[in-house]
ROVO-311999 format. One record per atom (N, C-alpha, C, O): residue number from 1; chain; atom name; x, y, z. Coordinates in steps of 0.05 Angstrom, whole numbers, padded with zeros to 5 digits. Each point is the difference from the previous one (the first is absolute). Example, Ala and Ser with C-alpha at 12.3 -4.5 7.8 and 13.67 -1.06 7.14 Angstrom:
BEGIN
     k   c    a     east    north       up
     1   A    N    00264   -00114    00156
     1   A   CA   -00018    00024    00000
     1   A    C    00018    00024    00000
     1   A    O    00021    00000    00013
     2   A    N   -00028    00021   -00027
     2   A   CA    00016    00024    00001
     2   A    C   -00015    00022    00014
     2   A    O    00010    00022    00004
***
This chain:
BEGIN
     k   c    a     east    north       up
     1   A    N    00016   -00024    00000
     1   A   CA   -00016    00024    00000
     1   A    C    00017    00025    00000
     1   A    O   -00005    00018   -00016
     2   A    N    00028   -00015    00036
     2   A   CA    00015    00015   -00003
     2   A    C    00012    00003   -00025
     2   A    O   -00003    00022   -00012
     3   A    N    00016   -00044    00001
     3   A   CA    00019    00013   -00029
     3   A    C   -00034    00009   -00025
     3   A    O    00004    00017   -00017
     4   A    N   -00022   -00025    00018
     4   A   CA   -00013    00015   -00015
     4   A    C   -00014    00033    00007
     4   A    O   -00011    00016   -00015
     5   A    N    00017   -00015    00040
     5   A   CA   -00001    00033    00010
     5   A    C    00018    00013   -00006
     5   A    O   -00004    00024   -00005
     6   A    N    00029   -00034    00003
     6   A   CA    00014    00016    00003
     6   A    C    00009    00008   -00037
     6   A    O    00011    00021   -00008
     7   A    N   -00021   -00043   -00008
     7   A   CA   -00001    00008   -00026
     7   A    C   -00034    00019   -00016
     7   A    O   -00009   -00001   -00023
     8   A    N    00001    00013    00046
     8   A   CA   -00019    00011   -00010
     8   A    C   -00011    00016    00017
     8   A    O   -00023    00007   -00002
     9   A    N    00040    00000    00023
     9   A   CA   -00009    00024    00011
     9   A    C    00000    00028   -00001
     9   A    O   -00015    00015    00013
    10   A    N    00032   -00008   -00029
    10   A   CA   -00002    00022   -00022
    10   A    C   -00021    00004   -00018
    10   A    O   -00009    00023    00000
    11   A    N    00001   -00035   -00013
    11   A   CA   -00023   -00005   -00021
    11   A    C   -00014   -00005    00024
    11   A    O    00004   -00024   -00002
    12   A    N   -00018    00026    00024
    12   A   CA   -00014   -00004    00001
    12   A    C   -00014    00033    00024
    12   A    O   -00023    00008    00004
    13   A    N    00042    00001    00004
    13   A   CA    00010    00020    00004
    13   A    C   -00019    00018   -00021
    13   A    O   -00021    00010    00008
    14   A    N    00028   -00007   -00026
    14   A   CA    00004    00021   -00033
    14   A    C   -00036   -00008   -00004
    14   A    O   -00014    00020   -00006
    15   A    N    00001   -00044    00011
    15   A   CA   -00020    00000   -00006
    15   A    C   -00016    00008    00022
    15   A    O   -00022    00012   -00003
    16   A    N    00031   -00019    00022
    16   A   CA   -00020    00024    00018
    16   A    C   -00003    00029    00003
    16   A    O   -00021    00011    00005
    17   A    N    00047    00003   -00010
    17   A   CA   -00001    00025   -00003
    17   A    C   -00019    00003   -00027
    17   A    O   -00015    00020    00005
    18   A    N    00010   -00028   -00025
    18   A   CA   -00017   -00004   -00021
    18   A    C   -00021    00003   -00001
    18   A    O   -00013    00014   -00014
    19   A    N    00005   -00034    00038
    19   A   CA   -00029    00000    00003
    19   A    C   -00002    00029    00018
    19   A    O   -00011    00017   -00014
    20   A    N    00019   -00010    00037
    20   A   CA   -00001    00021    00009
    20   A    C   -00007    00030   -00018
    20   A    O   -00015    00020    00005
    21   A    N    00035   -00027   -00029
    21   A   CA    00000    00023   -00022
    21   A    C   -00032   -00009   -00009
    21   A    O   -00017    00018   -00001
    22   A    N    00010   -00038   -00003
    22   A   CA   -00029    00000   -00014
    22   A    C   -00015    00007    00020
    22   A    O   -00010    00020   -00009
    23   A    N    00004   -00023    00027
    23   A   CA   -00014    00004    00021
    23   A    C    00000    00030    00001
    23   A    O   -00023    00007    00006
    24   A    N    00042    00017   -00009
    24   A   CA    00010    00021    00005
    24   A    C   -00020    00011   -00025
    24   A    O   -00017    00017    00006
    25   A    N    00022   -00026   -00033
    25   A   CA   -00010    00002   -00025
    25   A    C   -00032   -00003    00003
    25   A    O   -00013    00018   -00010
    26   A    N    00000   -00041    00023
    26   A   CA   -00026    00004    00002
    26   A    C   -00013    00020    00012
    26   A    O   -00018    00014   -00008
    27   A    N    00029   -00014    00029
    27   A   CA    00000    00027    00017
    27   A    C   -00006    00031   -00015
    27   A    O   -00016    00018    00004
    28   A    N    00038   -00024   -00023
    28   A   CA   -00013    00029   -00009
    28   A    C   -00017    00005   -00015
    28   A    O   -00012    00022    00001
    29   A    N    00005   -00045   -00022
    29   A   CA   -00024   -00002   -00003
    29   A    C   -00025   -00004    00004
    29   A    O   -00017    00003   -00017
    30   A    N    00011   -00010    00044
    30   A   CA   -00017    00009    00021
    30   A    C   -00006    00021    00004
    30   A    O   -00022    00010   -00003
    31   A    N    00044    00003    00010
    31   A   CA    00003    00034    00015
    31   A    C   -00023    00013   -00020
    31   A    O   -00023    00009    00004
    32   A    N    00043   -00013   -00034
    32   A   CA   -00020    00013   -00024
    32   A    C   -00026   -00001   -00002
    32   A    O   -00016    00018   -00006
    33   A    N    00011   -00050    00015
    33   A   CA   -00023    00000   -00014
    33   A    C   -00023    00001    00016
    33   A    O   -00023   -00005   -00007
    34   A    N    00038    00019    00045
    34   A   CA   -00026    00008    00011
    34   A    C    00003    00031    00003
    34   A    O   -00011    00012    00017
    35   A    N    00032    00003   -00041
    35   A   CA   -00002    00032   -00001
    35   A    C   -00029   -00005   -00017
    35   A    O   -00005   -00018   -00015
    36   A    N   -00017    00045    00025
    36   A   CA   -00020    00016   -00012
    36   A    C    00007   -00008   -00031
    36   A    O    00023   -00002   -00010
    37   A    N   -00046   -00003   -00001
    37   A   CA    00003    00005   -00042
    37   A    C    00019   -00021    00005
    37   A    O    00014    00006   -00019
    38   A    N   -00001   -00029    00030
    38   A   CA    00026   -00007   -00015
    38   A    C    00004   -00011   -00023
    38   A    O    00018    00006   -00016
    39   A    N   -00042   -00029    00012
    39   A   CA   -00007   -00007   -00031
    39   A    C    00004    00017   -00017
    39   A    O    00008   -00009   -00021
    40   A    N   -00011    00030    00023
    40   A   CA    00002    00026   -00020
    40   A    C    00030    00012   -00009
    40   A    O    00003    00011   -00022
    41   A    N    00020   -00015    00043
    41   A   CA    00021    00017   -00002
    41   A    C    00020   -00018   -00014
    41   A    O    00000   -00024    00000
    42   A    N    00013    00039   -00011
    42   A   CA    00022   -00007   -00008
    42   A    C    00019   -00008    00015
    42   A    O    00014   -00018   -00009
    43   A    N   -00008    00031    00039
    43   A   CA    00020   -00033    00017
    43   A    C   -00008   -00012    00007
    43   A    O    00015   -00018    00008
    44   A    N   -00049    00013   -00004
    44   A   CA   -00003   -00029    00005
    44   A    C    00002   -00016   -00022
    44   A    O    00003   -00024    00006
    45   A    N   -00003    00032   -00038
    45   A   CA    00014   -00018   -00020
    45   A    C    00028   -00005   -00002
    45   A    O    00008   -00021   -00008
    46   A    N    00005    00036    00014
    46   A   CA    00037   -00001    00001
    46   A    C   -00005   -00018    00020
    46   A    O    00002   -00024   -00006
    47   A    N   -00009    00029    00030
    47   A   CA    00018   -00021    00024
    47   A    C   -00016   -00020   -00004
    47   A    O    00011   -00020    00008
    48   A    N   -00034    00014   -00017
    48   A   CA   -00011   -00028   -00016
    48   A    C    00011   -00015   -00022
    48   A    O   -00004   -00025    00000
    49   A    N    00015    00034   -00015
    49   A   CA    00010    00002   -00028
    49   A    C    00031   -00018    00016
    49   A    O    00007   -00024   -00004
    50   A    N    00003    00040    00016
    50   A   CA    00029   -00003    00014
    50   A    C    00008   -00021    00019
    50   A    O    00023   -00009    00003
    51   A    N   -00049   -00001    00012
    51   A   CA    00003   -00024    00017
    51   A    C   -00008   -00011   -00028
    51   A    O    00021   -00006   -00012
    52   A    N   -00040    00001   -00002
    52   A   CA   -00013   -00026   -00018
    52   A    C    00037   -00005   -00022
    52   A    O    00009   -00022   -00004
    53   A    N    00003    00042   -00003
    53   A   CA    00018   -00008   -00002
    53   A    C    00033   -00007    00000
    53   A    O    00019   -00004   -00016
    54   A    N   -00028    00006    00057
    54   A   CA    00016   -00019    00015
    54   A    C    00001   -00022    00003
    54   A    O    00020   -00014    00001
    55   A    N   -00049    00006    00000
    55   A   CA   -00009   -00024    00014
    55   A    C   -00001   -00018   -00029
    55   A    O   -00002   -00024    00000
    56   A    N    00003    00040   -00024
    56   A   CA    00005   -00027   -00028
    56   A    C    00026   -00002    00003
    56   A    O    00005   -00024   -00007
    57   A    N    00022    00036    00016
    57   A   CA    00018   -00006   -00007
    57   A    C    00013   -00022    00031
    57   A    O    00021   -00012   -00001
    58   A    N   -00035    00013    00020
    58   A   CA    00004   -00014    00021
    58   A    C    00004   -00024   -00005
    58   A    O    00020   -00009    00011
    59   A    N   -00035   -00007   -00027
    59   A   CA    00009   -00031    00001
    59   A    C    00020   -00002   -00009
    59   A    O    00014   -00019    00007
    60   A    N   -00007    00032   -00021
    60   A   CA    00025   -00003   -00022
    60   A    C    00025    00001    00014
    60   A    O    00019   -00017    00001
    61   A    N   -00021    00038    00009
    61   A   CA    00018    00015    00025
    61   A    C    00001   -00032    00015
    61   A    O    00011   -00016   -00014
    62   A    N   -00018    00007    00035
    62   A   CA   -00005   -00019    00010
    62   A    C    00017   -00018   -00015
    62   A    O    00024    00001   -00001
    63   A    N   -00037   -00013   -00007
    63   A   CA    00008   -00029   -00022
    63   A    C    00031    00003    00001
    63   A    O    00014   -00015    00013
    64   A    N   -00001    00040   -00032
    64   A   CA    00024    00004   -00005
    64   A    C    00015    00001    00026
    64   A    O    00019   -00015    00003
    65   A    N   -00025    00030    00015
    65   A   CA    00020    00009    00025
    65   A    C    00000   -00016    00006
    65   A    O    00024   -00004    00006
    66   A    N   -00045   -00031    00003
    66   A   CA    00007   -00020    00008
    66   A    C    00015   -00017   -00017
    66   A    O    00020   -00008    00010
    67   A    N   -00023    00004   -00026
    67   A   CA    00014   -00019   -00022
    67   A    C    00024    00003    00002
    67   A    O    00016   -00018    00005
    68   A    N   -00009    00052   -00009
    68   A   CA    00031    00002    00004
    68   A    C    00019   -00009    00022
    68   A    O    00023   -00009    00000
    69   A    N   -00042    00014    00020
    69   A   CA    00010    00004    00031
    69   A    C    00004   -00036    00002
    69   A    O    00015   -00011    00016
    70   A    N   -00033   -00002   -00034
    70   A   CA   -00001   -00037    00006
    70   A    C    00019   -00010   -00009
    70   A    O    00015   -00016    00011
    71   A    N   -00012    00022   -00029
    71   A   CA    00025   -00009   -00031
    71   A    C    00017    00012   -00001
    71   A    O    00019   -00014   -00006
    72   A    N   -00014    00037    00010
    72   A   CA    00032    00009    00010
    72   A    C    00002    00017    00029
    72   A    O    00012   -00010    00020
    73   A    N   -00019    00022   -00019
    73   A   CA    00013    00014    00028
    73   A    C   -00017    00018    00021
    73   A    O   -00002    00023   -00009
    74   A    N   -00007   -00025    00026
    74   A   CA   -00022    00021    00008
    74   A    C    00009    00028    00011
    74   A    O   -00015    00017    00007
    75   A    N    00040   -00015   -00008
    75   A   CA    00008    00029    00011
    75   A    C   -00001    00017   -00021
    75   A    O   -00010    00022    00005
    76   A    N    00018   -00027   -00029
    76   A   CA   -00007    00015   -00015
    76   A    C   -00029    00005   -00017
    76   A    O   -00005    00019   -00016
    77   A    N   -00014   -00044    00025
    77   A   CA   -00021    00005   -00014
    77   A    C   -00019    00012    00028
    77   A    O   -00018    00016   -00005
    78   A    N    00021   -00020    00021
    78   A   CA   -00008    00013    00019
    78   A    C    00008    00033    00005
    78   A    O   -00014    00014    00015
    79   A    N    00038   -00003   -00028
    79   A   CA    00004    00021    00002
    79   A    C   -00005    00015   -00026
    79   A    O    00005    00024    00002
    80   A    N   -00014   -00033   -00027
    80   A   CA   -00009    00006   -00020
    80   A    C   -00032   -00001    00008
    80   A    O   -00014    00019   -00009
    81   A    N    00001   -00038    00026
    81   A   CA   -00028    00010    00008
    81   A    C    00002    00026    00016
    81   A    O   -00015    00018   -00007
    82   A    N    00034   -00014    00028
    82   A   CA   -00005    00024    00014
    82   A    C    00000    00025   -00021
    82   A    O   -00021    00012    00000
    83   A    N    00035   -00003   -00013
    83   A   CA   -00002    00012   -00024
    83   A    C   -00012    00004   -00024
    83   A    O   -00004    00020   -00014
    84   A    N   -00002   -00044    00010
    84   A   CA   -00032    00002   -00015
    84   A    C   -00032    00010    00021
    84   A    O   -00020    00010   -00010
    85   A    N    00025   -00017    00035
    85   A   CA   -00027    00012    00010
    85   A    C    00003    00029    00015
    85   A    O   -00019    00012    00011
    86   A    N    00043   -00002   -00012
    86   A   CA    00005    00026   -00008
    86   A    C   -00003    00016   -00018
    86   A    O   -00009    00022    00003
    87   A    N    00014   -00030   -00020
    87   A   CA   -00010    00004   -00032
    87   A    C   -00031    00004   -00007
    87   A    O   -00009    00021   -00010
    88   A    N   -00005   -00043    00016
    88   A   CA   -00022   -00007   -00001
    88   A    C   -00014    00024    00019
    88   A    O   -00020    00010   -00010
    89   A    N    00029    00001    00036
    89   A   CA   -00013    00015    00020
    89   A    C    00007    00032   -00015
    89   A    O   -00013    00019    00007
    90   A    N    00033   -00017   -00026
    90   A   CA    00007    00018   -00004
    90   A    C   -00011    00005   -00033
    90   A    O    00009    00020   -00010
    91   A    N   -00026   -00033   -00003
    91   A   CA   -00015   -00010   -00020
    91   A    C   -00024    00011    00008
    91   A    O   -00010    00017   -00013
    92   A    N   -00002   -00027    00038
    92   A   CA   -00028    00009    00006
    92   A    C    00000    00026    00009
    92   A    O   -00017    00014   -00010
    93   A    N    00036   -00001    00029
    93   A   CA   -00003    00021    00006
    93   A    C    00000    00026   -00029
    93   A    O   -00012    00021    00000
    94   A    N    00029   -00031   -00021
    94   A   CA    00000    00012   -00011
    94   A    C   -00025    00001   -00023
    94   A    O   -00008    00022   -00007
    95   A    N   -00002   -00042   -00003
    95   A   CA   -00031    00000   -00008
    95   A    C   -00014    00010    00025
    95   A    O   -00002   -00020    00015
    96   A    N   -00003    00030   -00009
    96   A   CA   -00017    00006    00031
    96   A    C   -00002    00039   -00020
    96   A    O   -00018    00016   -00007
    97   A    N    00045   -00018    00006
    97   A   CA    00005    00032   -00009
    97   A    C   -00005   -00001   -00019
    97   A    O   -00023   -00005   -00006
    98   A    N    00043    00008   -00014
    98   A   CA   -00004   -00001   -00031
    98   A    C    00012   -00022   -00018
    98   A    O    00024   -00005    00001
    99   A    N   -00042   -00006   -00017
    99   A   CA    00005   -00030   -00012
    99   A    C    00024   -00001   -00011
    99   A    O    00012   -00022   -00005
   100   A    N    00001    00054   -00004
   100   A   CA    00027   -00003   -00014
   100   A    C    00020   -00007    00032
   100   A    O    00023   -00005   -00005
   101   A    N   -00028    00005    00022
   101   A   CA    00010    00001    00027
   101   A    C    00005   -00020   -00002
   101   A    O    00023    00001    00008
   102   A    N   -00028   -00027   -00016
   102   A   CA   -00002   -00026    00009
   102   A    C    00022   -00011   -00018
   102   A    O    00018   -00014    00009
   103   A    N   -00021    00021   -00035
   103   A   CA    00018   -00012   -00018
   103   A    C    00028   -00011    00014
   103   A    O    00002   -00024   -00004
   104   A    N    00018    00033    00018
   104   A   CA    00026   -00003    00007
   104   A    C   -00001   -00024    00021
   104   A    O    00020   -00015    00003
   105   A    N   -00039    00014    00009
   105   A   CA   -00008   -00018    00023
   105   A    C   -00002   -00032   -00013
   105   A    O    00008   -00022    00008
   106   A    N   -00024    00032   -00036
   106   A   CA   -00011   -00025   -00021
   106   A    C    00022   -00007   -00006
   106   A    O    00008   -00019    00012
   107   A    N    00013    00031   -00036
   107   A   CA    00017   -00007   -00006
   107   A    C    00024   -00015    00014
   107   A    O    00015   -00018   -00010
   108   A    N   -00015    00027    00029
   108   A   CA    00018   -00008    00022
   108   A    C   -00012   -00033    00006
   108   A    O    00014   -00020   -00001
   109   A    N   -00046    00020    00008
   109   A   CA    00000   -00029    00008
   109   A    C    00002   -00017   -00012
   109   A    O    00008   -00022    00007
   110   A    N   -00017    00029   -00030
   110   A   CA    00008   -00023   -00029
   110   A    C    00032   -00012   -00004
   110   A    O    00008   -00021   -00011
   111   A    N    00005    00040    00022
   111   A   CA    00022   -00009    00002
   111   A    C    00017   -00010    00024
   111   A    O    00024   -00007   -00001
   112   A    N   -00041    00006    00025
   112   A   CA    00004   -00018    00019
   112   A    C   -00006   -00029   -00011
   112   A    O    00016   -00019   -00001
   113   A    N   -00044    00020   -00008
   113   A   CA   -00018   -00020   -00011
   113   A    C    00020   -00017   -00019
   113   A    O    00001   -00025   -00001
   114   A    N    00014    00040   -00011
   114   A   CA    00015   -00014   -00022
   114   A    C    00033   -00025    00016
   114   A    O    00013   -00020   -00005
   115   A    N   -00014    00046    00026
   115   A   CA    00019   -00008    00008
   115   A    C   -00004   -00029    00019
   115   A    O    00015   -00019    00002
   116   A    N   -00036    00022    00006
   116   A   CA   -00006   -00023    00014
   116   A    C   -00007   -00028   -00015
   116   A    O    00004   -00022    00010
   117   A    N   -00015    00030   -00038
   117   A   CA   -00001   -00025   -00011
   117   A    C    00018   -00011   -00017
   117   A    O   -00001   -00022   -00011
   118   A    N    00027    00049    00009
   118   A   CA    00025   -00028   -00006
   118   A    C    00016    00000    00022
   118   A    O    00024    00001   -00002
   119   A    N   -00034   -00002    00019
   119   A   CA    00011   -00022    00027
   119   A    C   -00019   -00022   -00005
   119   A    O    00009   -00023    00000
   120   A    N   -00031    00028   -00004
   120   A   CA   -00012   -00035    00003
   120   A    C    00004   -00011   -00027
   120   A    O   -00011   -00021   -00007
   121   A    N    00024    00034   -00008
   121   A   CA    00003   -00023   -00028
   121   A    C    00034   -00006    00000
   121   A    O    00008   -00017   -00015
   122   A    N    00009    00031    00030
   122   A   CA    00025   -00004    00005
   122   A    C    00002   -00024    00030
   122   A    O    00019   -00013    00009
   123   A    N   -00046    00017   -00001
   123   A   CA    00002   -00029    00031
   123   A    C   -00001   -00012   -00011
   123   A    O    00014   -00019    00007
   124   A    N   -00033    00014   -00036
   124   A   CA   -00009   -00029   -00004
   124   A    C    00012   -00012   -00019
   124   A    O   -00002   -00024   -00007
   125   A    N    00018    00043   -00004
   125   A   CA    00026   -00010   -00027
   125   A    C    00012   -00009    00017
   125   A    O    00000   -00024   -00005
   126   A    N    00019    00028    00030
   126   A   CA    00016   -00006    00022
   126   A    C   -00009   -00026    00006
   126   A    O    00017   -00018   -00001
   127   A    N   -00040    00012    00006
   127   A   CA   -00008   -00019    00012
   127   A    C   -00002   -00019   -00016
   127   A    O    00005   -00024    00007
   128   A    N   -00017    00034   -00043
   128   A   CA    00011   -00031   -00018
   128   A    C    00027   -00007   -00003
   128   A    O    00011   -00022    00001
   129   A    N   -00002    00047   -00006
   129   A   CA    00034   -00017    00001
   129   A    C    00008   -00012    00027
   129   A    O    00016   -00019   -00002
   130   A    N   -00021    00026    00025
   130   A   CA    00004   -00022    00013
   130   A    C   -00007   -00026    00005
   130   A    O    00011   -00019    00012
   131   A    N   -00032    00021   -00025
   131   A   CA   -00026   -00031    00012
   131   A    C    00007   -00016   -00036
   131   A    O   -00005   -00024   -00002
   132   A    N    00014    00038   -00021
   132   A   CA    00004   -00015   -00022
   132   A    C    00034   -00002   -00009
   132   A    O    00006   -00014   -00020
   133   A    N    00008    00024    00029
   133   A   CA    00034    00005   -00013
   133   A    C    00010   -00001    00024
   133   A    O    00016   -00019    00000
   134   A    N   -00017    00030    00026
   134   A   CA   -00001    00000    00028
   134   A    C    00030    00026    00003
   134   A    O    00021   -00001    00014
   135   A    N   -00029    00018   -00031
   135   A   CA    00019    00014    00001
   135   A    C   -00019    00026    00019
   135   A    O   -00022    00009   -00006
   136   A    N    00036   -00003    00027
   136   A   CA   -00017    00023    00016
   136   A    C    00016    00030    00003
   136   A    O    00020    00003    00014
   137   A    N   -00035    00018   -00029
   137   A   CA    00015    00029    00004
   137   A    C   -00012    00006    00025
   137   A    O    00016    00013    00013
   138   A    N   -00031   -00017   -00004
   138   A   CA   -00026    00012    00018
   138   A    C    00023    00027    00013
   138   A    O   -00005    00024   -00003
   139   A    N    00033   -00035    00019
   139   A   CA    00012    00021    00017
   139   A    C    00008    00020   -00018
   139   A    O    00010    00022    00008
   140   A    N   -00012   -00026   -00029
   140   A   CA    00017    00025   -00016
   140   A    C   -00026    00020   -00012
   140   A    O    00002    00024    00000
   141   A    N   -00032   -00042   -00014
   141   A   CA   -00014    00012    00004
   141   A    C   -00013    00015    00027
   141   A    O   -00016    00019   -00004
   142   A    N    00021   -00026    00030
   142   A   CA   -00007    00013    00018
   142   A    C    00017    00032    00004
   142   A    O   -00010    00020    00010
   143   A    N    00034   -00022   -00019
   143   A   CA    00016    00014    00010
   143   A    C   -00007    00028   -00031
   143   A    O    00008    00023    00002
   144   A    N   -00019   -00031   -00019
   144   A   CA   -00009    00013   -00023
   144   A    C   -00024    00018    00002
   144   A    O   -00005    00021   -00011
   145   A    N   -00009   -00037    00027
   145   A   CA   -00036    00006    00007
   145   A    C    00007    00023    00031
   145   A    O   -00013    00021    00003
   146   A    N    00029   -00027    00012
   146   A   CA   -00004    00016    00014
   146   A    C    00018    00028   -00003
   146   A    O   -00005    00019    00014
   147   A    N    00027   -00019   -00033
   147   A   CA    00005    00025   -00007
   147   A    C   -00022    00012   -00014
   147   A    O   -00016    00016    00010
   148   A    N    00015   -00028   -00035
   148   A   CA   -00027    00015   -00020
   148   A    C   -00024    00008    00017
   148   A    O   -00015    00012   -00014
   149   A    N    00005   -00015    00040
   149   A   CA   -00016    00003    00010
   149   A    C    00006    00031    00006
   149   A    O   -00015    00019   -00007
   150   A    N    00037   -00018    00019
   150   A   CA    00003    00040    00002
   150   A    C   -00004    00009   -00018
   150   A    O   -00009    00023    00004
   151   A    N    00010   -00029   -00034
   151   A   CA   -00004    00010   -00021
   151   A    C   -00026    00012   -00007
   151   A    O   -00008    00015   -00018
   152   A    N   -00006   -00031    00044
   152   A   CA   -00033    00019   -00013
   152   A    C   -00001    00021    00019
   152   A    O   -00024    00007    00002
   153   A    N    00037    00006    00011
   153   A   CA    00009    00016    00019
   153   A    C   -00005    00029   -00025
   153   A    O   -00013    00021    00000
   154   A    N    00024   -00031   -00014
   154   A   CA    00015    00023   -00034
   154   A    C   -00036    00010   -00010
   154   A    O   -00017   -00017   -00006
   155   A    N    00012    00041    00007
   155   A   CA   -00021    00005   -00015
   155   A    C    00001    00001   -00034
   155   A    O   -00020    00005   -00012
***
């Protein structure tokens, strides 16, 4: 029980703060939508607009940060989630304001997003060459994945 905590307590970490962020996100859609007229206004469509597309890109988000964190390494896919739901918080706030606001937030997560899913197609290439040729990079890809990980640091 222990050695599988201790390979997933990071990720699991990253997904609670997550939910917290959704939880935070519903919230304000609430707020809106018990302001006077809110059906009517224009932020209760942005911050509707803005959770509805959080919460499409959530599974995705998910899937990948775990996959990576399973198949190669969770410190860095776990710290590519903390940064993507920074992103993501910094995405909504800025649709909240003005929709050109949001763009840099977007761009940015797509490229967490990206980043995270060639960690899980670089775990699982790792993992055929081990389990079919039995040749294993895994330490050299680890040591690859967690530099490039500062790299999304870089706007």
């Amino acid at each position: 029980m222990d050695i599988v905590v201790e390979n997933i307590y990071l990720l699991v970490i990253v997904t609670l703060i997550s939910v917290l962020q959704n939880a935070f996100f519903a919230n304000k859609v609430e707020q809106e939508c018990k302001a006077p007229n809110a059906h009517n206004t224009s932020a209760f469509e942005r911050v509707s607009c803005a959770n509805r597309n959080c919460m499409d890109v959530y599974p995705t988000f998910l899937a990948v940060m775990w996959c990576a964190g399973l198949c190669l390494n969770q410190a860095p896919a776990a710290f590519a989630g903390i940064i993507y739901i920074v992103v993501r918080h910094k995405y909504f706030v800025g649709y909240m304001g003005q929709t050109s606001q949001s763009t840099p937030g977007f761009l940015f997560g797509k490229r967490i997003l990206s980043f995270l899913f060639l960690m899980c197609v670089v775990g699982i290439f790792n993992y055929l060459l081990v389990r079919y040729y039995g040749s294993n990079y895994r330490e050299y890809v680890d040591i690859i994945t967690k530099a490039s990980s500062a790299l999304l640091l870089l706007p």
